[in-house]
PDB file of N, H, CA, C and O in Angstrom:
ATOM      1  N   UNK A   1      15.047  48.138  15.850  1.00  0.00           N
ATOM      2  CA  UNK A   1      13.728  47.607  16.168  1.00  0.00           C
ATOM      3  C   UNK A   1      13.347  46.571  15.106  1.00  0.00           C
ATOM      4  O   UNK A   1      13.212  46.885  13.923  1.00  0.00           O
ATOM      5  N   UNK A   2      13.176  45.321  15.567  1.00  0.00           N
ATOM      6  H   UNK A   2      13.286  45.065  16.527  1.00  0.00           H
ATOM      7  CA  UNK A   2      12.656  44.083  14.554  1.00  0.00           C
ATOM      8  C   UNK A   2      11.247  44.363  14.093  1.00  0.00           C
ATOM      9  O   UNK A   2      10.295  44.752  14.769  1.00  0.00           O
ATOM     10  N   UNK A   3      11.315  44.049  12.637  1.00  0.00           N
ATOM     11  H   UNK A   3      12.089  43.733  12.088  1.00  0.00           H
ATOM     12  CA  UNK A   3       9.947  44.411  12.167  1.00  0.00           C
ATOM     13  C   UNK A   3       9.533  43.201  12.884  1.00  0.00           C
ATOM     14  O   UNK A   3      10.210  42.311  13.398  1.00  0.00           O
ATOM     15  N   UNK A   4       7.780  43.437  12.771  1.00  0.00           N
ATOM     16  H   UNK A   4       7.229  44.160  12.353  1.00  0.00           H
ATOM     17  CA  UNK A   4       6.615  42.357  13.330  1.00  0.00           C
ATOM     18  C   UNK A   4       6.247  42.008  12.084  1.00  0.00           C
ATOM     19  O   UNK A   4       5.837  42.785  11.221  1.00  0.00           O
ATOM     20  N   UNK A   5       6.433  40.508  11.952  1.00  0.00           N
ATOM     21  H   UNK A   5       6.767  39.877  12.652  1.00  0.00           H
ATOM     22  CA  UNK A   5       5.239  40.023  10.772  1.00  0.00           C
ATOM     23  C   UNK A   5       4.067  39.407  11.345  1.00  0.00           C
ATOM     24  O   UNK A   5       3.873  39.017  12.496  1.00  0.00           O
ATOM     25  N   UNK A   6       3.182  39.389  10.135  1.00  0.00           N
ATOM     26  H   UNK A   6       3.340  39.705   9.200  1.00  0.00           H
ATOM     27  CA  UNK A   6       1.621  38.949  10.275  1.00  0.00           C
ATOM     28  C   UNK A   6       1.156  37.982   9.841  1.00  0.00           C
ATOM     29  O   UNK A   6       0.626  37.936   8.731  1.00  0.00           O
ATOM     30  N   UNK A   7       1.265  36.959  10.670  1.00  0.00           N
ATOM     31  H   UNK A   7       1.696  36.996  11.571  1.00  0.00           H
ATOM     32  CA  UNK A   7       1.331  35.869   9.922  1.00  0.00           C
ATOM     33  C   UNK A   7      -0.778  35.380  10.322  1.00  0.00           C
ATOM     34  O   UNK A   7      -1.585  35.991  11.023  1.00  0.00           O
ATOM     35  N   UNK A   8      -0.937  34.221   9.581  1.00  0.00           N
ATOM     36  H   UNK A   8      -0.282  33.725   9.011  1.00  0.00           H
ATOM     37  CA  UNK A   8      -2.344  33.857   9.383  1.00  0.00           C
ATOM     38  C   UNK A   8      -2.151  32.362   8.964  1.00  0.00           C
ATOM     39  O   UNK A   8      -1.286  31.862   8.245  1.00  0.00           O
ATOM     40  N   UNK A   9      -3.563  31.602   9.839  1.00  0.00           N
ATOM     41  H   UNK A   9      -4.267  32.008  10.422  1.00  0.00           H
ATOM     42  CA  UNK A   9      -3.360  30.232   9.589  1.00  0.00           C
ATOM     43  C   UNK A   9      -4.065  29.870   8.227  1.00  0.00           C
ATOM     44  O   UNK A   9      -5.045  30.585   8.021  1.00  0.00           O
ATOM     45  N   UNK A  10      -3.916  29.326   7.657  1.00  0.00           N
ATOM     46  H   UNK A  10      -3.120  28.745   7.824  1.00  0.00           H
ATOM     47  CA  UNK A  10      -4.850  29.032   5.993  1.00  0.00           C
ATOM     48  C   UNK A  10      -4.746  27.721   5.921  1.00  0.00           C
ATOM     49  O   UNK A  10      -3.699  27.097   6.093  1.00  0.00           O
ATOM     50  N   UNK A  11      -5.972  27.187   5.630  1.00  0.00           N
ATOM     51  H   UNK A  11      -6.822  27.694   5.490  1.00  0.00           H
ATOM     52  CA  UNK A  11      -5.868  25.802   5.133  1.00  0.00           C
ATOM     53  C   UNK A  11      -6.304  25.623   3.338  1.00  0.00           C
ATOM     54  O   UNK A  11      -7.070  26.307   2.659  1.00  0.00           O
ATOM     55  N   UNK A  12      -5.632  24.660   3.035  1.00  0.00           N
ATOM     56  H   UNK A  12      -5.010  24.104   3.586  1.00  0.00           H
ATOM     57  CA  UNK A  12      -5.899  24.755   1.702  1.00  0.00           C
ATOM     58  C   UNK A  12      -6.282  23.261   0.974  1.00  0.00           C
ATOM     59  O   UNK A  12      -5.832  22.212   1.435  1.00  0.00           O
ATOM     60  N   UNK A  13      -6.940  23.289   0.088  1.00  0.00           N
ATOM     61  H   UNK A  13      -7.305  24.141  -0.286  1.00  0.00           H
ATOM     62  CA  UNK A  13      -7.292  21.685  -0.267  1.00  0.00           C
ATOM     63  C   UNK A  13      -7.019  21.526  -1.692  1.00  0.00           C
ATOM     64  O   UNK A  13      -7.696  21.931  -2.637  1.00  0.00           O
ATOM     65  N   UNK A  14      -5.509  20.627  -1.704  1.00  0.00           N
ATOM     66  H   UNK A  14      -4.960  20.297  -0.936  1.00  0.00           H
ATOM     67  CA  UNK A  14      -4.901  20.475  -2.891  1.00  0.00           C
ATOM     68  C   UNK A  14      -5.621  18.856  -3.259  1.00  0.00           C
ATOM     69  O   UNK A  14      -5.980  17.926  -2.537  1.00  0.00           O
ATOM     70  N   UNK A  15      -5.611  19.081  -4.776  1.00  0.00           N
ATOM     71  H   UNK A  15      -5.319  19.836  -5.362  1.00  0.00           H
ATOM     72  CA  UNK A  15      -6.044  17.424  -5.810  1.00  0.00           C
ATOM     73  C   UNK A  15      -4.375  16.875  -5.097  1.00  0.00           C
ATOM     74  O   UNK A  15      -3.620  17.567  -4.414  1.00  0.00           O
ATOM     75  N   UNK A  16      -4.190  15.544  -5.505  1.00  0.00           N
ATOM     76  H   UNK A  16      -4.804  14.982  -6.059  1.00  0.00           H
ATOM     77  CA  UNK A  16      -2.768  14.994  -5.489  1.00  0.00           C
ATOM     78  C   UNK A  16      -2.285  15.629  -6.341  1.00  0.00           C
ATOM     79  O   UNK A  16      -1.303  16.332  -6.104  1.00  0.00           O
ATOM     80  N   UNK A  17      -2.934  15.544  -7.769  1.00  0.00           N
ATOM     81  H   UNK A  17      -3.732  14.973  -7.961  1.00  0.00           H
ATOM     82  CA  UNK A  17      -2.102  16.245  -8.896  1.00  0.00           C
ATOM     83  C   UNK A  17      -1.227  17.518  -8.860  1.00  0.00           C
ATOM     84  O   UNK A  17      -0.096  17.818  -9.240  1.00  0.00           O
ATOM     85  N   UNK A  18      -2.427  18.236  -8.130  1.00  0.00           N
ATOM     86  H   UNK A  18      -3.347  17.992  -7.821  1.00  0.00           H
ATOM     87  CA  UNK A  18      -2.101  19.763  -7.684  1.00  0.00           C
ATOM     88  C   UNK A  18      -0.642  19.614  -6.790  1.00  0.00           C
ATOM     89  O   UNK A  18       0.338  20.204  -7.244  1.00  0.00           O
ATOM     90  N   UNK A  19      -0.520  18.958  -5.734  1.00  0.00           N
ATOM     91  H   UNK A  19      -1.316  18.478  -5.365  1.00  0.00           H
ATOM     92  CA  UNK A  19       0.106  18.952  -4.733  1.00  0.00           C
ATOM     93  C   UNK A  19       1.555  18.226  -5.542  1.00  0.00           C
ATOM     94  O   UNK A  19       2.701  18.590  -5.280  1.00  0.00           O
ATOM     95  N   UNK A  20       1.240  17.238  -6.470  1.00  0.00           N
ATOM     96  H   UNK A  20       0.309  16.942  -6.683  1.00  0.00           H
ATOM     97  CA  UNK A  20       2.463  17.250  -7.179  1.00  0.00           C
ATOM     98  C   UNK A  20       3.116  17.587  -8.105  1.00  0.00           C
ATOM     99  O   UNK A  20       4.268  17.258  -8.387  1.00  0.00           O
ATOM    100  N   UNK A  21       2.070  18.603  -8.899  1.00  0.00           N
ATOM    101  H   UNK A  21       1.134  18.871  -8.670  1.00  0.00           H
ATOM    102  CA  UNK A  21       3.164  19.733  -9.190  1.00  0.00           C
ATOM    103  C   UNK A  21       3.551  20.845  -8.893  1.00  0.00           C
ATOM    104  O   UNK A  21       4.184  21.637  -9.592  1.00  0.00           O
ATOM    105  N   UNK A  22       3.023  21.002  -7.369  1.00  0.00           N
ATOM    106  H   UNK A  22       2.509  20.359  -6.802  1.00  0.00           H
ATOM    107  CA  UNK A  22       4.085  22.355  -6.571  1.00  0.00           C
ATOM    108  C   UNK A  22       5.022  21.642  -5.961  1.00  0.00           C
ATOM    109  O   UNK A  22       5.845  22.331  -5.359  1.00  0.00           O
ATOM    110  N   UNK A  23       5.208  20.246  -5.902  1.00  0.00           N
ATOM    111  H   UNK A  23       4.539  19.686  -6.391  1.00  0.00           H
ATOM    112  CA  UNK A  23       6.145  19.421  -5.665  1.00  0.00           C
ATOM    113  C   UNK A  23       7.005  19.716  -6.908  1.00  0.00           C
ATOM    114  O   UNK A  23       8.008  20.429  -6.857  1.00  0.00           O
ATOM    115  N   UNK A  24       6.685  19.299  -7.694  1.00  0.00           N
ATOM    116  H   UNK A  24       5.871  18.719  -7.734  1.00  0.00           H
ATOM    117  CA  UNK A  24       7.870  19.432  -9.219  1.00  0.00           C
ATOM    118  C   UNK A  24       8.624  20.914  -9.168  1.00  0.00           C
ATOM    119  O   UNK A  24       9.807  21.201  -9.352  1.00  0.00           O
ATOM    120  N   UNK A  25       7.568  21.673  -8.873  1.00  0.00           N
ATOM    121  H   UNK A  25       6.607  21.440  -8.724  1.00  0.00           H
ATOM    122  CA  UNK A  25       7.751  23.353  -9.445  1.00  0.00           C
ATOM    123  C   UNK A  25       8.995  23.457  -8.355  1.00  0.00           C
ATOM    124  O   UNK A  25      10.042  23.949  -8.778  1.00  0.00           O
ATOM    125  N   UNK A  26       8.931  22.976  -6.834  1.00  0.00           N
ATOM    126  H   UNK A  26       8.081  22.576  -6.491  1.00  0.00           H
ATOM    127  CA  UNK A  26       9.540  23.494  -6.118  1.00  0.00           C
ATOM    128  C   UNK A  26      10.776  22.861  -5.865  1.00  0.00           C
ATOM    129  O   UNK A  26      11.502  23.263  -4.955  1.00  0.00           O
ATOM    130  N   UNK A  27      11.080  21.919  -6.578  1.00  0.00           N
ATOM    131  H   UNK A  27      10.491  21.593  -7.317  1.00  0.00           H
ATOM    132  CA  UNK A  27      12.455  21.058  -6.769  1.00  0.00           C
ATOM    133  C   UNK A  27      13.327  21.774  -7.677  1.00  0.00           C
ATOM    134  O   UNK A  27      14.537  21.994  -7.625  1.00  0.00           O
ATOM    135  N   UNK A  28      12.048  22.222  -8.887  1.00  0.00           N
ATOM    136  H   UNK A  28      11.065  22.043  -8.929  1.00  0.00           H
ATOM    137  CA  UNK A  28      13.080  22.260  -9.906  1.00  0.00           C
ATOM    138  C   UNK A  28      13.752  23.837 -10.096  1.00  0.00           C
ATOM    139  O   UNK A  28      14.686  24.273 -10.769  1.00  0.00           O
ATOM    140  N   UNK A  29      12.333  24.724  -8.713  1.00  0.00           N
ATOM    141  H   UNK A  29      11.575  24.370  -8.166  1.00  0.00           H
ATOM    142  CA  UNK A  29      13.377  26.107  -8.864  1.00  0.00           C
ATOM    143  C   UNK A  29      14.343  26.314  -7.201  1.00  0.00           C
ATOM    144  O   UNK A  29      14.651  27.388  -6.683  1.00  0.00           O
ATOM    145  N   UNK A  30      14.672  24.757  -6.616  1.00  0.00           N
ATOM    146  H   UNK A  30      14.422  23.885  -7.037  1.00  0.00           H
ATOM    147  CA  UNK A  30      14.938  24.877  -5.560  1.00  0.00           C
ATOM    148  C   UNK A  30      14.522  25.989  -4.659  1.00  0.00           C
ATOM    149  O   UNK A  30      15.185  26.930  -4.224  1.00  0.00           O
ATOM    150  N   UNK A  31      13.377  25.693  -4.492  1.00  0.00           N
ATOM    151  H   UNK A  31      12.838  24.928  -4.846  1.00  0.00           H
ATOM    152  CA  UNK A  31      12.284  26.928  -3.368  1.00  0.00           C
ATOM    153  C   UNK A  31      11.395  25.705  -2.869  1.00  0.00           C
ATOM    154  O   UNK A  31      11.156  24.635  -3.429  1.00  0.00           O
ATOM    155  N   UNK A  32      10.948  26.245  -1.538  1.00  0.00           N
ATOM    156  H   UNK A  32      11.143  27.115  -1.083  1.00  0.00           H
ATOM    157  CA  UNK A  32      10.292  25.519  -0.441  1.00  0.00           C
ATOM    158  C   UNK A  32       8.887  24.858  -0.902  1.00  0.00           C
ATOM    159  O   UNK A  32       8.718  25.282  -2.045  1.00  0.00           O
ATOM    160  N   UNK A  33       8.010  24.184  -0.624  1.00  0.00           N
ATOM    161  H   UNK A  33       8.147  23.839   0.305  1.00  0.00           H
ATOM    162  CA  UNK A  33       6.424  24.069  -1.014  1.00  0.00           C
ATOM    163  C   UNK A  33       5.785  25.114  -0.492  1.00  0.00           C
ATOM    164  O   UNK A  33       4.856  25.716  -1.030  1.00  0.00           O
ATOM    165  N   UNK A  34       6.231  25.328   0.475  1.00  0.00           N
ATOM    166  H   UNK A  34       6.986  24.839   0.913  1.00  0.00           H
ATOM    167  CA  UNK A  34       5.835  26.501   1.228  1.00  0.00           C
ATOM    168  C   UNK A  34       5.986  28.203   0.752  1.00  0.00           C
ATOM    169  O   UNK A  34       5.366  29.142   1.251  1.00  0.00           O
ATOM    170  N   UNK A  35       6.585  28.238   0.099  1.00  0.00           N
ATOM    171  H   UNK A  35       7.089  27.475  -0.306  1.00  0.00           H
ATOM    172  CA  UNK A  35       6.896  29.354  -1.053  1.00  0.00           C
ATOM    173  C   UNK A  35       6.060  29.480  -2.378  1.00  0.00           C
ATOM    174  O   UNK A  35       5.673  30.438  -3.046  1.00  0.00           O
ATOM    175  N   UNK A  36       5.959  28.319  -2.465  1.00  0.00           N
ATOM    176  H   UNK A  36       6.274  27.540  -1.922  1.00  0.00           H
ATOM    177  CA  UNK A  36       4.526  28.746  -3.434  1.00  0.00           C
ATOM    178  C   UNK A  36       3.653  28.012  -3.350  1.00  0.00           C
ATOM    179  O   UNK A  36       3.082  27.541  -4.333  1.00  0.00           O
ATOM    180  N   UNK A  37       3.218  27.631  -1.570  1.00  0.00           N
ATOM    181  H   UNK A  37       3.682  28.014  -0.771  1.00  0.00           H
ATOM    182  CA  UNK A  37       1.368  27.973  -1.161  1.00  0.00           C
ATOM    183  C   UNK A  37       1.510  29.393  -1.105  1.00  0.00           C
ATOM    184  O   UNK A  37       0.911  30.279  -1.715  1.00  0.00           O
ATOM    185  N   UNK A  38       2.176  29.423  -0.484  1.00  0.00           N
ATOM    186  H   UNK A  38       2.663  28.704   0.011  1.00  0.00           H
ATOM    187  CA  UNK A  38       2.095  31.317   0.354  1.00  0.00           C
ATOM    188  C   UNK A  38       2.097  32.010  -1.149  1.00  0.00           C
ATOM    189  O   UNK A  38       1.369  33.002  -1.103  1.00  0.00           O
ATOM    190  N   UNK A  39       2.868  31.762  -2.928  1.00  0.00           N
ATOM    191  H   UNK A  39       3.459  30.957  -2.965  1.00  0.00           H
ATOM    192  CA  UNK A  39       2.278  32.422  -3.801  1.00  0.00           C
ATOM    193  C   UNK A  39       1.299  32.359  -3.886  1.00  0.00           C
ATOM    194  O   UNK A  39       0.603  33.365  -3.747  1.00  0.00           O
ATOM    195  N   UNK A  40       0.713  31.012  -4.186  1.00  0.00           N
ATOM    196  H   UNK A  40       1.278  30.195  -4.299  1.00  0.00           H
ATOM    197  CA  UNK A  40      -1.211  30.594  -4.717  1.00  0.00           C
ATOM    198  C   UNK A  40      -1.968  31.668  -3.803  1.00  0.00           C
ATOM    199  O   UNK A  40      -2.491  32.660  -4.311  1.00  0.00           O
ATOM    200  N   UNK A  41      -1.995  31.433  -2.515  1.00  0.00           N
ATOM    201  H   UNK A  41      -1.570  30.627  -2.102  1.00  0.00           H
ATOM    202  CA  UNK A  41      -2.664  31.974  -0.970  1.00  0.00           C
ATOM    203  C   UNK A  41      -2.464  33.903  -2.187  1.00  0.00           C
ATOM    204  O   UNK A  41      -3.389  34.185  -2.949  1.00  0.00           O
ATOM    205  N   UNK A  42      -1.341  34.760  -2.095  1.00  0.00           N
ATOM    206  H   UNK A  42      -0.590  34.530  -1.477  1.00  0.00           H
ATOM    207  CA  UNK A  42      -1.006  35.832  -2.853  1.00  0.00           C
ATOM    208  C   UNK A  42      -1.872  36.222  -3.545  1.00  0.00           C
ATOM    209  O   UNK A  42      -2.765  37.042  -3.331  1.00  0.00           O
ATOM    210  N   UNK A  43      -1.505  35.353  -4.810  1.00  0.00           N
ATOM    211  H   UNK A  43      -0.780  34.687  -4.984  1.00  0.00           H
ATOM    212  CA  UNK A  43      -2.449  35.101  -6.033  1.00  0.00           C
ATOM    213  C   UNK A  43      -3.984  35.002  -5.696  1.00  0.00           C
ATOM    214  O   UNK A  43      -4.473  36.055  -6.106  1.00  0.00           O
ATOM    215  N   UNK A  44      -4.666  34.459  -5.308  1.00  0.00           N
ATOM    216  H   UNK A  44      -4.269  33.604  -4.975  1.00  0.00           H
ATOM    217  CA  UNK A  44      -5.901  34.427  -4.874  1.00  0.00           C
ATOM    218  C   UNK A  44      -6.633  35.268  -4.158  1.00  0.00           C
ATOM    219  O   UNK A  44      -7.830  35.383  -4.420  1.00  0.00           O
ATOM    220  N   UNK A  45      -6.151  35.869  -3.316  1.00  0.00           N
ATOM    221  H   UNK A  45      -5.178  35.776  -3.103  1.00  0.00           H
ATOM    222  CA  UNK A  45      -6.399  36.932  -2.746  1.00  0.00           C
ATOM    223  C   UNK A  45      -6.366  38.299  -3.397  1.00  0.00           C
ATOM    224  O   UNK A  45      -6.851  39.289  -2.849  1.00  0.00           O
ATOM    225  N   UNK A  46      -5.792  38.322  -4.560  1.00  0.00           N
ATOM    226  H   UNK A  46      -5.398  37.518  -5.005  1.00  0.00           H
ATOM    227  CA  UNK A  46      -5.436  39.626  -5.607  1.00  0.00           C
ATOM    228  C   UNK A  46      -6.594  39.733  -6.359  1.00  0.00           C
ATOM    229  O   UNK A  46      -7.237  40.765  -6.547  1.00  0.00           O
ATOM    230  N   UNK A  47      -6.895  38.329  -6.895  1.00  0.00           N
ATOM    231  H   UNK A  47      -6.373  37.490  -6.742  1.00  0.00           H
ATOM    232  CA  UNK A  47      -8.315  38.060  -7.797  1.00  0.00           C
ATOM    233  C   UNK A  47      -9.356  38.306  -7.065  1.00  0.00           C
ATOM    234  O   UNK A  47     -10.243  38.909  -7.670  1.00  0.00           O
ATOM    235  N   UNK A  48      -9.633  37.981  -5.652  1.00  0.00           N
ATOM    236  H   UNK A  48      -8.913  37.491  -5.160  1.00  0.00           H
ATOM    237  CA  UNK A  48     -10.476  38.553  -4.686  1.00  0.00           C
ATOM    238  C   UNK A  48     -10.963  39.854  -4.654  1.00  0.00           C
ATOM    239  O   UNK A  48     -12.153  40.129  -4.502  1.00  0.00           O
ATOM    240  N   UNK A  49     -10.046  40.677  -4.797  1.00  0.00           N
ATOM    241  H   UNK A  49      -9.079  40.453  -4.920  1.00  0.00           H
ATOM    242  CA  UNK A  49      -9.804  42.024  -4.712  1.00  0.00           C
ATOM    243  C   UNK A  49     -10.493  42.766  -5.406  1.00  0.00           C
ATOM    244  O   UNK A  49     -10.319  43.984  -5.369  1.00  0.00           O
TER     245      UNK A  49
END
């Protein structure tokens, strides 16, 4: 039986700056941009908590 994931739409509003260094971060540990919104999105939601 395939697990179900839960997925959720999020919008997020990056500076350029911001946006280019999860650009840098994600070159240089060859991982997606998308791998660490979905950390930040993580992260933020913990501090929420």
């Amino acid at each position: 039986m395939a697990a179900k994931l839960k997925t959720e739409l999020v919008q997020l509003r990056l500076t350029p700056l911001e946006k280019e260094k999860l650009k840098t971060l994600a070159d240089q540990n060859q991982k997606s941009l998308s791998d660490y919104i979905r950390w930040l999105i993580d992260r933020e939601s913990l501090k929420s908590n």
